[in-house]
N, C-alpha and C positions, 0 to 999 in steps of 0.2 A: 102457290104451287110452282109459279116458275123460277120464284127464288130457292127451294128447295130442289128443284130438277137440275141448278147450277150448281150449290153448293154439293150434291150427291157427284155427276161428272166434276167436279175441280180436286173431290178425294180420290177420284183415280187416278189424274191424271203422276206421271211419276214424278219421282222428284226433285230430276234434273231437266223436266223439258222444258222450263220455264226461264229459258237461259236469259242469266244476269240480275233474277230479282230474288233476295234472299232477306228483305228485310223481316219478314215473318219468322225464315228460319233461324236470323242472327239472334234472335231472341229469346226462341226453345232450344235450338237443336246445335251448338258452336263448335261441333263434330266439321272437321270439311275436310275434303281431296278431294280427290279429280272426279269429272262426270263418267268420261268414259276412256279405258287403256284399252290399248292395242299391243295383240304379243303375233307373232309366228310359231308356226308350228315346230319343235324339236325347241325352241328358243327359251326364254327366259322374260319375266317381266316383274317388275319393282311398284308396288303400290305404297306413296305416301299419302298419309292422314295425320292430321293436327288435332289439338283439342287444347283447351283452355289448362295452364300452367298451375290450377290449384292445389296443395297436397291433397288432398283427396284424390283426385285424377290423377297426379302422381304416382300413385300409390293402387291405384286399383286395377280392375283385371283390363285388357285391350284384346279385342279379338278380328277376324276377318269369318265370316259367314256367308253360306249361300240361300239365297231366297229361293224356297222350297213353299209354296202355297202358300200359306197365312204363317207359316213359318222361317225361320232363320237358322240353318244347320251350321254349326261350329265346324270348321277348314282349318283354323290352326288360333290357338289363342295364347295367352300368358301360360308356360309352363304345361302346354295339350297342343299335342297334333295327331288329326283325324287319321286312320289305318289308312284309307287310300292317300293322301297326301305324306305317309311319311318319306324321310329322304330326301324329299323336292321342294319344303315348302317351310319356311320362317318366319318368327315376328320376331322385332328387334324395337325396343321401348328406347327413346330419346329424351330423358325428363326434360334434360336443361334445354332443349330445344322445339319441346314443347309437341312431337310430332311422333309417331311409330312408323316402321315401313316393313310390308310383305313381300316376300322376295319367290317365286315359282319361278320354277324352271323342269325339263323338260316339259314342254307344254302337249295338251292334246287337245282336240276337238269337243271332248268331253268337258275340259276346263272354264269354255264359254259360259257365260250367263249373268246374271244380275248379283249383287255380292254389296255386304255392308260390312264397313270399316266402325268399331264402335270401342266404347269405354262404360264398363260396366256390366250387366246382366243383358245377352242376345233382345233386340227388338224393347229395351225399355229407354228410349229417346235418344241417346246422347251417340246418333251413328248417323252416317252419312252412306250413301247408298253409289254403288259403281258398276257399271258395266263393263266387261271385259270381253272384247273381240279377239278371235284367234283367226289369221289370215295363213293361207296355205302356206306364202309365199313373199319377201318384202317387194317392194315397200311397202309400209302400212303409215297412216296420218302421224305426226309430229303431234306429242300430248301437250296442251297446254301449260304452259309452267304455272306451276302454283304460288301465291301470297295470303300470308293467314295473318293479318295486320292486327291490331290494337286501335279500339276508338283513339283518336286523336292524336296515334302516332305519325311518322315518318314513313314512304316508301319512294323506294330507287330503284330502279330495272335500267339495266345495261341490254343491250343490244349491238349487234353486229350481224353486219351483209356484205362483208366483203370489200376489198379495194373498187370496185366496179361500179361500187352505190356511191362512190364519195360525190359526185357533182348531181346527182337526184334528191329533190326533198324527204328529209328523216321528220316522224309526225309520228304522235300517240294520239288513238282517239277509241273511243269508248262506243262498243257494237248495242244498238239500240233495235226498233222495229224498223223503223224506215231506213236504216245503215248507220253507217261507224260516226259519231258526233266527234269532229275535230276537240283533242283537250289542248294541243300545244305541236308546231312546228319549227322547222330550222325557217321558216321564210319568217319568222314573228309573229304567225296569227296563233291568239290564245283565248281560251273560251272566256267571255266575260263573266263567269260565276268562279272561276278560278284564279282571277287575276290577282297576283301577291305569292299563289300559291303551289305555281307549277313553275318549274326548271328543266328547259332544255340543257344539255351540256356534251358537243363532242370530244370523243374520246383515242385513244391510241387502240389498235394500230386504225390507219386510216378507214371511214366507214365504218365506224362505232362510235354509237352515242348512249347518252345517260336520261332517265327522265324522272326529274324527284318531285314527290307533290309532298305536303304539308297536309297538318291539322284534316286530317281522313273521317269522313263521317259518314253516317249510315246511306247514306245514297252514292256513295262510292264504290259501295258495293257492284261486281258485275262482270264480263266479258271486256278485256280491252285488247288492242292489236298495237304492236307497234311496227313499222315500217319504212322504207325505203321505197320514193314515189307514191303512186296513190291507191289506194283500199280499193281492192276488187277490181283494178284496172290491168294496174302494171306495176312492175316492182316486185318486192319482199318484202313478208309478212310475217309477226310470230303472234300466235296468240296467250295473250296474259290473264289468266282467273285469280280474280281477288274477292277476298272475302274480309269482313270486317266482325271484330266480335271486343264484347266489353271486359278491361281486366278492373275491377274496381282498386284495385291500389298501381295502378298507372298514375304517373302525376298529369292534374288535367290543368295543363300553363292556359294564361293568359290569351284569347286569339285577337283583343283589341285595347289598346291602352290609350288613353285619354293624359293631355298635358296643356297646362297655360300657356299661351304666346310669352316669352322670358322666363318662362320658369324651367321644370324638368322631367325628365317621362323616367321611371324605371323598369327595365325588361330583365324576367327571367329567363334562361339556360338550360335546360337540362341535360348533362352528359355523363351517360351509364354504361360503362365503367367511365371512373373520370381515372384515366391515363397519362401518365406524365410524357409519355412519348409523342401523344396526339397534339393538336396547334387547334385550342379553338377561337374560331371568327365570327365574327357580327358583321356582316354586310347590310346593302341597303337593294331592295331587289329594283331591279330594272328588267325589262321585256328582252332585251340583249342577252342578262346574266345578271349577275349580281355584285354590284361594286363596294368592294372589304373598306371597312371603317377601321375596324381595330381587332387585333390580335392579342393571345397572350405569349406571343414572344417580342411583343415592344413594337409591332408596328402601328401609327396610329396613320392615318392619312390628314396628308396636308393642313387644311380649313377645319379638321375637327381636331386641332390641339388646342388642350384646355377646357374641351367640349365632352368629352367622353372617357369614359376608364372603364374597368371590368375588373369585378372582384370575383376569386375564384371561392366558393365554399368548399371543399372537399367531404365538409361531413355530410351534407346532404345530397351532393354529388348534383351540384348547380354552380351556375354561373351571373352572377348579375353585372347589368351593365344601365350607367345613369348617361343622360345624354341629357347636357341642360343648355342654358340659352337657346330655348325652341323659338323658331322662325315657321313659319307658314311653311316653306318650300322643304320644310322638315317632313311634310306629311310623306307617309308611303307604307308601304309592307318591310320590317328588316327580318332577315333569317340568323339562326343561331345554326353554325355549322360546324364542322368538324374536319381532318382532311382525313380520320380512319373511321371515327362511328357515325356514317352515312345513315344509319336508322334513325339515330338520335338529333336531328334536323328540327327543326320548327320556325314555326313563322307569325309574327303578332302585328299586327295594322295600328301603327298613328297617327293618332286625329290631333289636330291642334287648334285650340279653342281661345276663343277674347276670354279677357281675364286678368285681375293682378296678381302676384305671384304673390304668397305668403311671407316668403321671408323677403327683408329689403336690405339694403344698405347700397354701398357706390361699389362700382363694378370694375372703375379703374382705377388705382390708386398710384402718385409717382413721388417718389419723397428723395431726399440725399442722402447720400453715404453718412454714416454716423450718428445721421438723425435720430429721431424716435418716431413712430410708426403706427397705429393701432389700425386693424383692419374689422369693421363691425360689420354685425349680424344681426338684425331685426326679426323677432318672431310673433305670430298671434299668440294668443292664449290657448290655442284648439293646440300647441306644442310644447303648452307647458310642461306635462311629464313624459314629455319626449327626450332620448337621448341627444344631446344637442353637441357636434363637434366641429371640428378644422381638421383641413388636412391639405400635403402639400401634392399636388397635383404631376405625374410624369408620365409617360406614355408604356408602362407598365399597371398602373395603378392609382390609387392617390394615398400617400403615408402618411395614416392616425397623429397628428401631433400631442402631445401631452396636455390633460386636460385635468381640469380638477371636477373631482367625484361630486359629482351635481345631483345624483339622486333621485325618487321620485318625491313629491312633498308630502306634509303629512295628511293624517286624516281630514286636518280639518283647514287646513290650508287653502287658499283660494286663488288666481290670479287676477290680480285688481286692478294691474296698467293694461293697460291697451294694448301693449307691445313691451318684448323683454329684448336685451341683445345677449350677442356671448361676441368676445371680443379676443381676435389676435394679435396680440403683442410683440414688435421686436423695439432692443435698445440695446446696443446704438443698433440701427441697421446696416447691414454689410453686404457688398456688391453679389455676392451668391445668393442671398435673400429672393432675387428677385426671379421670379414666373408667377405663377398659375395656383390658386388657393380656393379649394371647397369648403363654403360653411352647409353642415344639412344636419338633416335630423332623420334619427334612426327610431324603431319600436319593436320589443322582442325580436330584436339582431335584425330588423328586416329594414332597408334603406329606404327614406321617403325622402321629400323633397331637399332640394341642392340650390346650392346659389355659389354661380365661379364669380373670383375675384383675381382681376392681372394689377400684379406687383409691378412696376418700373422701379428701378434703382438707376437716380443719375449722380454720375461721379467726375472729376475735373471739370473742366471748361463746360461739360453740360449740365452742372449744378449749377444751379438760380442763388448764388450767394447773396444776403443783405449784408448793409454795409459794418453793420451791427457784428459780423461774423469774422471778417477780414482780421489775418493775424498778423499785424503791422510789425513784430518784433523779428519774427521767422523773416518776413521780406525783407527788411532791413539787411539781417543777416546774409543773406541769397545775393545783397547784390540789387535787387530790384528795384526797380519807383515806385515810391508809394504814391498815391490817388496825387494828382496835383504838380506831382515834380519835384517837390519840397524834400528838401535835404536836413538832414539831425547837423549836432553843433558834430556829432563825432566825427562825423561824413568830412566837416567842413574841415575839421584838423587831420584831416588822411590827404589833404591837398586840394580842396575845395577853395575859390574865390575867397580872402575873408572880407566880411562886412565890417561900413564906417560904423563910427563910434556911435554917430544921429541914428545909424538903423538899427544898432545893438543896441541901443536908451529904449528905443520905439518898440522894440522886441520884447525886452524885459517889462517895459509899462504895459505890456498887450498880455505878456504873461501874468504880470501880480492880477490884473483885471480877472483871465480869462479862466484860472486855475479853479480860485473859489468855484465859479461858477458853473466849471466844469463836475469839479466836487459836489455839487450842489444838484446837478443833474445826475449824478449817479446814485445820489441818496433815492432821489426818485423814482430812478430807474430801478433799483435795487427794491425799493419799499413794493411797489406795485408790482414786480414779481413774485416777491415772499406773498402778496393778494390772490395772484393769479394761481397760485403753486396749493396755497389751502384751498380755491376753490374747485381746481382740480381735484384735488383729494379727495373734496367731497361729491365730485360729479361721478357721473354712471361709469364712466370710462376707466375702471383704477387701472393703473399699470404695474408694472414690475422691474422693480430697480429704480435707479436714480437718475435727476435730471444729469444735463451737460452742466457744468461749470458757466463755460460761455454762453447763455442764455441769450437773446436777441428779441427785441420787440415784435420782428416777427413771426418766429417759434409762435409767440403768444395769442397771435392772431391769429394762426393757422392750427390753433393745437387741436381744434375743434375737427380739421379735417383731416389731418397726421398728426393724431397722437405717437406717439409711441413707447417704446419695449424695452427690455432686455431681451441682450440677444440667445439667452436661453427663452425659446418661445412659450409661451401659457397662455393656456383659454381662460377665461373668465364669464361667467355667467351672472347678468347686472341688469338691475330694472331699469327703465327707460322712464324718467317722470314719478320712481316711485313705484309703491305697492301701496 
């Protein structure tokens, strides 16, 4: 009996006295504006109501009504206005923004009373109910500003108090039973259930600030105040009514993304309208503000070059961005921001987990000028009919390099090594070659994990030359010494000391000795490269193009770790051990 003697007084009660809890209503009723307006007498007053964006709602009637007993009398609606309202009183329909507003004016005393803003047929659900006070005389209370948000959207409220507030604490906090629960201040304190997910930000002219929360969810709903000084003390105050309601084709992003320690996280964007006049940024949030990673006008910050890019999709009007070599101190909240579509904000939490990264290979690679080069990519099997590419890495992006059509396999196809690679090649390599190189893998266009590779190109004096390589003809020519000091006979007939006849005998006997057996070591050296050069051929690693001429012993022992290319780059997709 005593639960029904509750639930009998909870239907009477109205149904805005329940200030700030609407989860009940966000669910039947996604009609909302204001609880209560205030007009003056002879004056004029503006009632906005929101409703849900669907064409149907679109499309259907909107009214404003007075609550008459058990009923709801029609004031003015879609293409009707009541006799006594005519002349004084409008409805004006806003599809694209999702909201209607009532406009009276000449007001009277008679105009007071209880009134519902709705969409549809008078009293069949989809209204929101308002009070309208007529005061003799002003001032009358300041009406709440209104927010009709989207689960999981962005919201930003600016505020302003004056040059007078600038040395007073500026604070948003949310009006509960027992008073206003701090969400976030200018001194740093920020509610621990929000942390990631709220921004302070002052603004121009002096004593104006901004306060953006993230990822909005049903308990967000409510009363909030924002101010200058402190709640109910001292200072200035405005009050904020938000409301949350569901659009089912809102895109619902990521709010947590998980990555390997060395491996890579990917985060999406979304920006609606994507604008070519806007700049959007990926920051990393901090309790201060938010410190900018990368930009898509080319800024990347410092420590995250090579780290980071951002691909822009236009057609789905998103932005991705991969951030690989995760470190621990990676962890945190990054925001996807904008410096014009402030709605279209969001914010995803990175965790960074033990683990080995799926794809492997060497991370630093340093080879010489002219060399040959191959840069590998180790994949599992769980990648096999993944798009698997390269690409060259700059602080706008990273550019697709040219791959060959890899395909998915066939039906009956299986992957049988343990590990595949896909391999980038230069030959010769040239001093531009060198930066920053992503191997990753993509799946119906969507980018999964990444692995950067830094290219060094060392050139003159900081090439590691063997001796094998040295071009004793050129130096000759130049002028120069070659290894030793030793002088040609030509040298010696340009004005060179000549030598006795005993050291010219002992010279020539060193040479009939020395020649064969020089001959004799090139046969060698020559065989065992043509060895080396087929077992190339036949390893995982093919390349493209042709060897150097000048081959070196050891080219051949390091080919394993610099391979290399032509300098037309190609991917190559090669088993590791076999299939």
């Amino acid at each position: 009996m005593t639960l029904l003697l509750f639930l009998f007084l909870l239907a009477l009660l109205p149904a805005g006295s329940a200030r700030g809890r609407y989860l009940p209503k966000a669910a039947s009723d996604p009609v909302f504006g204001p609880r209560q307006v205030y007009g003056v007498l002879g004056g004029s007053v503006t009632v906005k109501c929101f409703y849900p964006g669907t064409p149907v709602n679109r499309q259907d009637r909107k009214y404003w009504c007075r609550e008459v007993g058990s009923r709801c009398v029609t004031a003015v609606a879609t293409r009707y206005v009541a006799p006594d309202y005519r002349d004084r009183i409008s409805l004006t329909d806003h599809p694209e923004a999702e909201n209607f507003q009532i406009n009276i004016s000449a007001l009277g005393p008679e105009d007071a009373g209880t009134f519902q803003c709705g969409v549809g047929v008078n009293g069949r659900g989809l209204s929101h109910r308002v009070i309208l006070s007529i005061a003799e005389a002003p001032p009358v209370p300041e009406a709440a500003e209104l927010f009709y948000l989207k689960l999981r959207s962005t919201w930003t409220v600016s505020c302003s108090f004056g040059e007078d507030t600038v040395d007073l604490r500026r604070y948003l906090c949310k009006k509960e039973k027992d008073g206003c629960r701090n969400i976030i201040d200018s001194h740093r304190n920020i509610d621990p259930d929000l942390q990631g997910r709220v921004l302070l930000t002052f603004e121009e002219p002096p004593g104006s600030f901004s306060v953006t929360m993230t990822q909005m969810d049903w308990e967000d709903t409510g009363l909030y105040y924002c101010g200058a000084g402190e709640y109910g003390k001292e200072g200035k105050s405005k009050e904020l009514d938000v409301f949350i309601y569901e659009d089912k084709n809102f895109p619902q992003l990521k709010t947590t993304v998980t990555g390997k320690k060395a491996s890579s996280a990917t985060f999406e964007c979304l920006y609606d309208p994507l604008t070519k006049s806007s700049t959007r940024i990926w920051c990393k949030w901090r309790p201060q503000g938010c410190d900018k990673i990368i930009d898509n006008t080319g800024y990347v910050k410092y420590n995250y070059e090579g780290r980071v890019a951002m691909f822009e999709n236009p057609k789905n009007k998103t932005v991705t961005v991969i951030l690989n070599q995760l470190q621990a101190k990676d962890e945190g909240f990054y925001w996807c921001m904008s410096n014009e579509l402030k709605e279209q904000q969001s914010s995803t939490e990175l965790k960074v987990v033990e683990g080995e990264p799926a794809l492997t290979g060497p991370k630093e690679v340093e080879a010489q000028v002219g060399s040959r080069v191959d840069l590998t990519c180790s994949y599992p099997c769980k990648y096999y009919s993944y798009e698997k590419y390269w690409c060259r890495w700059n602080s706008t992006g990273c550019s697709m390099l040219p791959a060959l059509d890899q395909g998915l396999p066939g039906p009956g196809a299986t992957c049988n090594a343990s590990t595949r690679t896909v391999v980038l090649s230069f030959d010769p390599l040239a001093e531009e070659d060198e930066g920053w190189y992503w191997c990753g893998v993509k799946r119906n266009g969507a980018f999964g994990e990444t692995m950067a590779v830094e290219l060094r190109v060392s050139t003159g004096s900081d090439a590691k030359h063997s001796p094998e390589l040295l071009d004793v003809d050129s130096s000759r020519e130049s002028g120069a010494v070659p290894p030793g000091g030793a002088y040609s006979d030509a040298e010696v007939r340009k004005g060179a000391v000549p030598e006795s006849s005993d050291e010219s005998h002992g010279s020539n006997t060193l040479a009939l000795v020395l020649g064969p057996l020089a001959g004799l070591i090139l046969i060698v050296v020559t065989a065992f490269a043509i060895v080396k050069y087929r077992q190339l051929k036949r390893s995982d690693l093919v390349s493209v193009g042709s060897y150097r001429t000048n081959i070196s012993m050891s080219d051949f022992e390091s080919v394993r770790d610099f391979s290399a290319s032509n300098s037309a780059k190609e991917i190559q997709d090669t088993p590791m051990g076999g299939d």
